[in-house]
VEXNU-528545 format. One record per residue (C-alpha): x, y, z. Coordinates in steps of 0.1 Angstrom, whole numbers, plus 5000, padded with zeros to 4 digits. Example, Ala and Ser with C-alpha at 12.3 -4.5 7.8 and 13.67 -1.06 7.14 Angstrom:
BEGIN
512349555078;513749895071;
END
This chain:
BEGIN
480848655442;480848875408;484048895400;482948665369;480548895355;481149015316;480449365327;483849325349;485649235313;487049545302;488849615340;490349325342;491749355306;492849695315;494849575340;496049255322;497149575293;499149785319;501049475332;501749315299;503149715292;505249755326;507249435316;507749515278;509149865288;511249715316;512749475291;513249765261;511049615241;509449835217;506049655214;502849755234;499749625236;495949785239;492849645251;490849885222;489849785191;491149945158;488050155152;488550255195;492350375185;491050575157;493050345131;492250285100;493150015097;490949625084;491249365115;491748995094;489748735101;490848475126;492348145111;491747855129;493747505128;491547365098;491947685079;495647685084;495947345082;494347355046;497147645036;499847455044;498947205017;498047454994;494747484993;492847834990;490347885017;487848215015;489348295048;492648315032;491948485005;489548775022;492748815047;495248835018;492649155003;492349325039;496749275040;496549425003;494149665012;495649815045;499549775031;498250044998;496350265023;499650305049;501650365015;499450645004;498950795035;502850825040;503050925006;500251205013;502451295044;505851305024;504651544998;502451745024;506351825043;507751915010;504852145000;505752305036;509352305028;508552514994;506152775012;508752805033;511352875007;509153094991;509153335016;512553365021;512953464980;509653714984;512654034983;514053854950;512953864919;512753524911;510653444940;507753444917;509553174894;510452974922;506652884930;506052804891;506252404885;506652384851;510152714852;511252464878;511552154862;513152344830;515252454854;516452114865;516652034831;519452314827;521052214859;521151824842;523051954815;525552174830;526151844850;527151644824;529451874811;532351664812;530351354797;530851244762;528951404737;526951114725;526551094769;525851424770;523051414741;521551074754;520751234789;519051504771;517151314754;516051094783;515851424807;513951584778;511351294775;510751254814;510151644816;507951624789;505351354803;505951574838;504351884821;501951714803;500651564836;500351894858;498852024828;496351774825;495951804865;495752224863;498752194884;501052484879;501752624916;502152474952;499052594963;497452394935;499952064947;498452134977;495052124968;495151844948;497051644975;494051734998;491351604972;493151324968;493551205006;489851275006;488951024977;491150744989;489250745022;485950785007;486950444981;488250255016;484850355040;482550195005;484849855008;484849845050;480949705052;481849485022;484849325041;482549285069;479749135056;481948875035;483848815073;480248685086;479748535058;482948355065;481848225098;478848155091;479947875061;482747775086;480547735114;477747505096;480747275079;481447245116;478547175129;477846915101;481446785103;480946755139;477446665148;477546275149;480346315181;479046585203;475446345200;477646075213;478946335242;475346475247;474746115258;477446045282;476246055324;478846065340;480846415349;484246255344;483746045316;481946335294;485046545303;487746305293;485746255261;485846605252;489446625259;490246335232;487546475210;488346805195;485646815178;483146865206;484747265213;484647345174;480747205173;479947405205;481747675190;480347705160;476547625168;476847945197;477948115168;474848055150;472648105178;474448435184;474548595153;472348885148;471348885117;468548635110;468348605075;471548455069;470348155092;467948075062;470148105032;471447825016;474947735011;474847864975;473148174982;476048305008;479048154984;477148374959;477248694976;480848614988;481748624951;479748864947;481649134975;485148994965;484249124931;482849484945;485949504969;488449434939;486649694917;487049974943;490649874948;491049994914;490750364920;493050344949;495650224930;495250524905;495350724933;498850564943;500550624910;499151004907;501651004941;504250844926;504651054900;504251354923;506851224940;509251244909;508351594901;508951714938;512551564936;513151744902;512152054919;514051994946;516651984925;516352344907;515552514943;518252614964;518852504994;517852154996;519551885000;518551704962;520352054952;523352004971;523951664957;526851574939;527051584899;526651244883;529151044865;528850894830;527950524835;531050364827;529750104801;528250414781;531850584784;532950264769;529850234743;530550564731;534450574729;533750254704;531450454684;534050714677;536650474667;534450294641;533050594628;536650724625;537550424604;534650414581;535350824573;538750794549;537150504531;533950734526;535951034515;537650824488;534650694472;533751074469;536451124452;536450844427;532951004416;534451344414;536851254388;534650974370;
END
């Protein structure tokens, strides 16, 4: 007769789980579901808050609820930490790939180069060149330039890191994993408390919103009647709903703050949780740039597959730019010559 019980919960949710699984993977589906919470899967990964009908009933009109906007920071949030993790990962393989390389070149002598960042990317700069070989010359001395100016800010940036070797990459990489989880463990307890928050305003509008019907229910007799009354009255479930809520919750304190008071500290977390965003996003473009550097390198180390690409050809509009540049300045030369003359004998 306990088959009800809550401490019977988690079995029959397992089971639920391994069904739901069975006919996914009989139908080649790729999705799977799991009973455990993120923090249970070792994710790290922000659950959103649930939206329910008034809150998506409000977005549809456009209006901004504090629901919606918490659950477009968490999606914000989670979508930079997935990008710098697989950025992390990307240049943690190609770090491998170059200790690998290395110790293939350890009998040559430029095996010591090879390791060296900054002999690397003038190295790419050379190959650059050679590549454009059969460019124009005003092509030729454009990508130079440009080639020139990108290596430039490249140096100056592993300089102003102290990154000159792999194992230095490496480090850095390693340090900087380490921040970007330190700066997303300071925002997790903010995007909790401002979820509870959430609720908490949701579920007293609710209650107030809905108090004058449930009274009306509370005072209906008959079995039947107070059941078909609920049925036609929504708002009886979201009352009951949000008062258990209330009852529920375990921290006390927020039952006696005032509406200000919790819309105040709301503001107040969105405005923490936006200012630690700001470091991860520094943290993203330190990777980016990486990422540049490591296809340069790439590029100047044999072997890989940036070095086996193909040269690249002259844009064609520049081909055209240039030709037209020749032309007019071919024109303008005989007149020039003459008027040198003319002063000569005057």
């Amino acid at each position: 007769m306990d088959w009800n019980d809550q401490k019977y919960c988690e079995i029959w949710r397992h089971e639920w789980e391994v069904i739901q699984n069975r006919y996914l993977e009989a139908n080649d589906r790729s999705e799977r579901v799991d009973l455990r919470s993120y923090a249970r899967q070792g994710l790290d990964i922000v659950p959103t808050v649930h939206e329910g009908t008034a809150v998506r009933q409000m977005k549809k009109r456009g209006i901004q609820t504090n629901i919606g906007n918490l659950n477009r920071e968490i999606r914000a949030a989670n979508s930079l930490m997935k990008s710098i993790r697989q950025l992390i990962q990307n240049l943690k393989g190609w770090i491998t790939e170059l200790g690998e390389k290395r110790k293939e070149l350890l009998a040559q002598k430029a095996a010591e180069e090879a390791t060296l960042l900054p002999n690397l990317l003038m190295k790419y700069m050379a190959i650059r060149k050679e590549e454009r070989k059969d460019w124009t010359r005003a092509g030729q001395n454009r990508g130079t330039s440009q080639d020139l100016k990108a290596v430039s800010e490249a140096l100056s940036y592993l300089r102003q890191k102290g990154l000159s070797t792999v194992e230095d990459l490496e480090a850095f990489l390693e340090s900087s994993g380490k921040s970007a989880a330190d700066y997303r463990n300071q925002m997790k307890p903010k995007e909790a408390r401002s979820k509870v928050i959430d609720w908490i305003l949701a579920s007293r509008t609710d209650c107030k919103e809905c108090k004058s019907v449930y009274e009306k229910y509370q005072k209906i007799f008959f079995k039947k009647t107070k059941e078909k009354f609920k049925q036609e009255h929504p708002e009886v479930a979201r009352y009951e709903k949000a008062a258990a809520y209330l009852v529920k919750h375990p921290d006390d304190k927020d039952k006696d703050s005032t509406q200000k008071e919790l819309q105040e500290e709301q503001e107040t977390l969105l405005s923490e949780i936006a200012e630690l965003k700001v470091p991860l996003t520094e943290v993203q473009e330190d990777l980016k740039k990486l990422r540049d550097i490591r296809y340069w390198v790439r590029k100047a180390t044999p072997g890989t597959e940036e070095s086996k690409e193909p040269p690249k050809k002259q844009p064609i509009k520049e081909v055209l730019q240039d030709k037209a540049d020749e032309k007019k300045a071919q024109r303008t030369a005989p007149a020039q010559t003459k008027h040198k003359q003319q002063d000569m004998e005057l």
